[in-house]
Backbone bond lengths (Angstrom), bond angles and torsions (degrees), N, CA, C in turn:
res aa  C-N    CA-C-N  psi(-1)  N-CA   C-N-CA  omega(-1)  CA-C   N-CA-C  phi
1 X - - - 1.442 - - 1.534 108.99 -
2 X 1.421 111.58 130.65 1.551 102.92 177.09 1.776 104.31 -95.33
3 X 1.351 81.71 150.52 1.382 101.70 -176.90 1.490 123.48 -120.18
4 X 1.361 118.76 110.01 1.385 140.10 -147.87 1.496 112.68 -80.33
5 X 1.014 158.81 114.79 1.448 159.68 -177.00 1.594 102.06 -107.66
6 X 1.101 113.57 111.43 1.581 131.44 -169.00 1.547 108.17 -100.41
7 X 1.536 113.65 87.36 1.154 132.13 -175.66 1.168 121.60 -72.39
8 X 1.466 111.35 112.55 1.390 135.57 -155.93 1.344 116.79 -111.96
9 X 1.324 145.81 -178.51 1.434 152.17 157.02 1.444 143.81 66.23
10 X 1.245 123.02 -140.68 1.333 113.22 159.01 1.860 133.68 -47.52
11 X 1.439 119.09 154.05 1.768 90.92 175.90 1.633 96.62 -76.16
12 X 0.988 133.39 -21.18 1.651 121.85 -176.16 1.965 86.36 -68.60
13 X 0.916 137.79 -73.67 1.410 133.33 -147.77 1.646 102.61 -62.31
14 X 1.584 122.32 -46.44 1.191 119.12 166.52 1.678 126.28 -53.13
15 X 1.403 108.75 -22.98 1.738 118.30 -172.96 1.407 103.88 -77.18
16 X 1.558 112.71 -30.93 1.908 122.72 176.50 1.537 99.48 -69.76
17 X 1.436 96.37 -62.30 2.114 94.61 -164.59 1.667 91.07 -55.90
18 X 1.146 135.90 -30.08 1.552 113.55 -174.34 1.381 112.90 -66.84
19 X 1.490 109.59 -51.84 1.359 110.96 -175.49 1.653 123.56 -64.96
20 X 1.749 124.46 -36.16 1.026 126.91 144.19 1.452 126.76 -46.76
21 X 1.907 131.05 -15.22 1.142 108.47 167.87 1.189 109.18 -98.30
22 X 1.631 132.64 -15.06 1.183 130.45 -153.35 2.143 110.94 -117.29
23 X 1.933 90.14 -15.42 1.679 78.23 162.65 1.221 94.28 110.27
24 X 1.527 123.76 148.99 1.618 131.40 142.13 1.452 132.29 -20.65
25 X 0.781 156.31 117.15 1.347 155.71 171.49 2.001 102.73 -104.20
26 X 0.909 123.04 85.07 1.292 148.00 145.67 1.528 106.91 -13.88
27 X 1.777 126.38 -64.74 0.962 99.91 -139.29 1.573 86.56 -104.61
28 X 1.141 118.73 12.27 2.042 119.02 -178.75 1.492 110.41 -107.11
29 X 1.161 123.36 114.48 1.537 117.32 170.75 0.957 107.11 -116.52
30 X 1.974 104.02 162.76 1.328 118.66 -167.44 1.385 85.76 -114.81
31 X 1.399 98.89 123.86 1.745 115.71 149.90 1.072 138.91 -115.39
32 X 1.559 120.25 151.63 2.166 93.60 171.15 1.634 84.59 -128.10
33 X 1.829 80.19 132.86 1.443 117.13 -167.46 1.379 104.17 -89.27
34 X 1.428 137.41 166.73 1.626 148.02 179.01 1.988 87.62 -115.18
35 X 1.423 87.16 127.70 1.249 106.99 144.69 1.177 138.32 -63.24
36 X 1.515 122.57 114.46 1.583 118.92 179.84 1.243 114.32 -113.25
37 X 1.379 134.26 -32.38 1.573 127.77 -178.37 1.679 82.70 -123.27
38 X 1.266 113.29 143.65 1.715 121.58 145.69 1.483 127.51 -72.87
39 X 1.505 113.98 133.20 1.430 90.93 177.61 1.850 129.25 -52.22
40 X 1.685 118.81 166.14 1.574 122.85 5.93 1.607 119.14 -49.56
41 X 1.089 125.17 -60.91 1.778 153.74 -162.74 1.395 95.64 -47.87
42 X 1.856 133.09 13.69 1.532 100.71 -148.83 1.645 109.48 -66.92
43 X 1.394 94.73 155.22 2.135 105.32 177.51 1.534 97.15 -136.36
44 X 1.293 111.12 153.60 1.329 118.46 179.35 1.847 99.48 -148.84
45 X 1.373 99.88 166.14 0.850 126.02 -166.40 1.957 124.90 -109.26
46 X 0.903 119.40 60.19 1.709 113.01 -174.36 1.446 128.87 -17.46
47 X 0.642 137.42 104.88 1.802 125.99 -175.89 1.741 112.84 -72.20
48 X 1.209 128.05 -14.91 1.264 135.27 175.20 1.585 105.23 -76.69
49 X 1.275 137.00 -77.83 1.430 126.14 -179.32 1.953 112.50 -116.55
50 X 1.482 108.57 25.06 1.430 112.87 158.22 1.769 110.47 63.43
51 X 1.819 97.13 23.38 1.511 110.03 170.00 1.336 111.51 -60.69
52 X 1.347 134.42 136.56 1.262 108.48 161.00 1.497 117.40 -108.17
53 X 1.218 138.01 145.61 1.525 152.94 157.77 1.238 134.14 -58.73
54 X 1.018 141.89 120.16 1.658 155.97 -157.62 1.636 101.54 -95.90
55 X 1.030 128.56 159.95 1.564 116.30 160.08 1.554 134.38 -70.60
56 X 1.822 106.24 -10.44 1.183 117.13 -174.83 1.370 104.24 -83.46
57 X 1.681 124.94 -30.51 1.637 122.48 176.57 1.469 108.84 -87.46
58 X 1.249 113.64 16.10 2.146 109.46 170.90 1.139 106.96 -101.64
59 X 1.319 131.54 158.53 1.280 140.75 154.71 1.877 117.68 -129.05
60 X 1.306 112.59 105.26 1.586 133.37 -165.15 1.512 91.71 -73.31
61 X 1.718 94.05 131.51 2.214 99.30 135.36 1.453 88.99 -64.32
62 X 1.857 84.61 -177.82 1.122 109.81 -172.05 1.641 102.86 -74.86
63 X 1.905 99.10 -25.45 1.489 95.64 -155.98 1.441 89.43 -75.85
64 X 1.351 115.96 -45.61 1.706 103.11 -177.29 1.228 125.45 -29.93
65 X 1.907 119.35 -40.68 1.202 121.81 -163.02 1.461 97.34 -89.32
66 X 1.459 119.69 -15.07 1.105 104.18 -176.54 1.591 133.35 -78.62
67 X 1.733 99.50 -11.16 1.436 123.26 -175.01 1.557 108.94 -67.55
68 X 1.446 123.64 158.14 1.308 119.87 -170.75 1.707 96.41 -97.46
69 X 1.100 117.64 66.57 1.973 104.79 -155.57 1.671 101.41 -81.78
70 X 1.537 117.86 139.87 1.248 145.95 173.81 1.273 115.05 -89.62
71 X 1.711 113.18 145.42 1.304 106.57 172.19 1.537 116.78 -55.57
72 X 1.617 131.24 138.89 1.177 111.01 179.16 1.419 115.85 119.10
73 X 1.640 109.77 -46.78 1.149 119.57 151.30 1.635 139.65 -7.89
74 X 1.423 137.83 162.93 1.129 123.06 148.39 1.550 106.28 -143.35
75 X 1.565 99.26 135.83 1.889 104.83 168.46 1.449 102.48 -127.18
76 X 1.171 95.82 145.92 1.434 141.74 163.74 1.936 109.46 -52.72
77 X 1.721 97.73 108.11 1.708 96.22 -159.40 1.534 92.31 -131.88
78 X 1.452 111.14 148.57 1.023 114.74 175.62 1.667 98.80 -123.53
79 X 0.827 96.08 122.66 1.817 113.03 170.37 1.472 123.90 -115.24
80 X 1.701 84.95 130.55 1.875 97.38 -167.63 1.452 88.90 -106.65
81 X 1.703 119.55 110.68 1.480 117.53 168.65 1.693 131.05 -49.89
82 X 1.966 89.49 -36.73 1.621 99.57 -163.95 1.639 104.19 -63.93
83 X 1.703 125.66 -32.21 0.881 128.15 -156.40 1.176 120.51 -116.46
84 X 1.750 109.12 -0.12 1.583 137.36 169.42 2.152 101.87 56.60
85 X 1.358 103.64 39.98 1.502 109.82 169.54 1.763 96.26 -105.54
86 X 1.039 94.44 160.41 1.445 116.60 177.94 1.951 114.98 -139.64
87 X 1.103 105.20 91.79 1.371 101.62 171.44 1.707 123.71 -69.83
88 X 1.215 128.95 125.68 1.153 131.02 159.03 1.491 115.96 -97.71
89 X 2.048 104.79 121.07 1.089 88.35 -154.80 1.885 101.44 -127.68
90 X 1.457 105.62 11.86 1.700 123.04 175.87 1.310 104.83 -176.77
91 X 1.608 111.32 171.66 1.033 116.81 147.54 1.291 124.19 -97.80
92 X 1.611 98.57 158.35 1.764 96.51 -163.08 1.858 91.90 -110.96
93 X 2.142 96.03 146.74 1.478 113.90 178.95 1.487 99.68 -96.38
94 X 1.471 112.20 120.91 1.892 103.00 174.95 0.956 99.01 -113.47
């Protein structure tokens, strides 16, 4: 019998019940990246092996693009290894 989990609430509380119903995903990580150039030029910086990113290998939300982000900065990145995309998908408050 399948058993339905009726995803409710906040997008932070809905982003957990998804991932608790649907499992690990191995090959996507979440990082928060350092800002190095501001857009147009934006570049970032990986914190896992200190790759850095061009603006032509990111792909922005809207809200990302909508942020005024500074060198120095940090956003919230999700990186798909198999397919070497990197979503930027906020900026992150530390």
């Amino acid at each position: 019998m399948d058993k339905r989990i009726k995803i409710e609430g906040s997008f932070d509380s809905r982003m957990i019940q998804l991932m608790r119903k649907y499992g690990h995903n191995r090959e996507m990580k979440i990082e928060v990246a350092t800002v190095l150039t501001p857009a147009p030029n934006l570049t970032l910086r990986m914190p896992s092996d200190g790759l850095q990113l061009e603006r032509e290998e990111l792909i922005l939300t809207a809200t990302a693009a909508s942020r005024n982000l500074a060198s120095g900065d940090s956003v919230i990145v999700i990186a798909d290894e198999d397919s070497q995309m990197y979503f930027v998908m906020d900026k992150a408050v530390i």
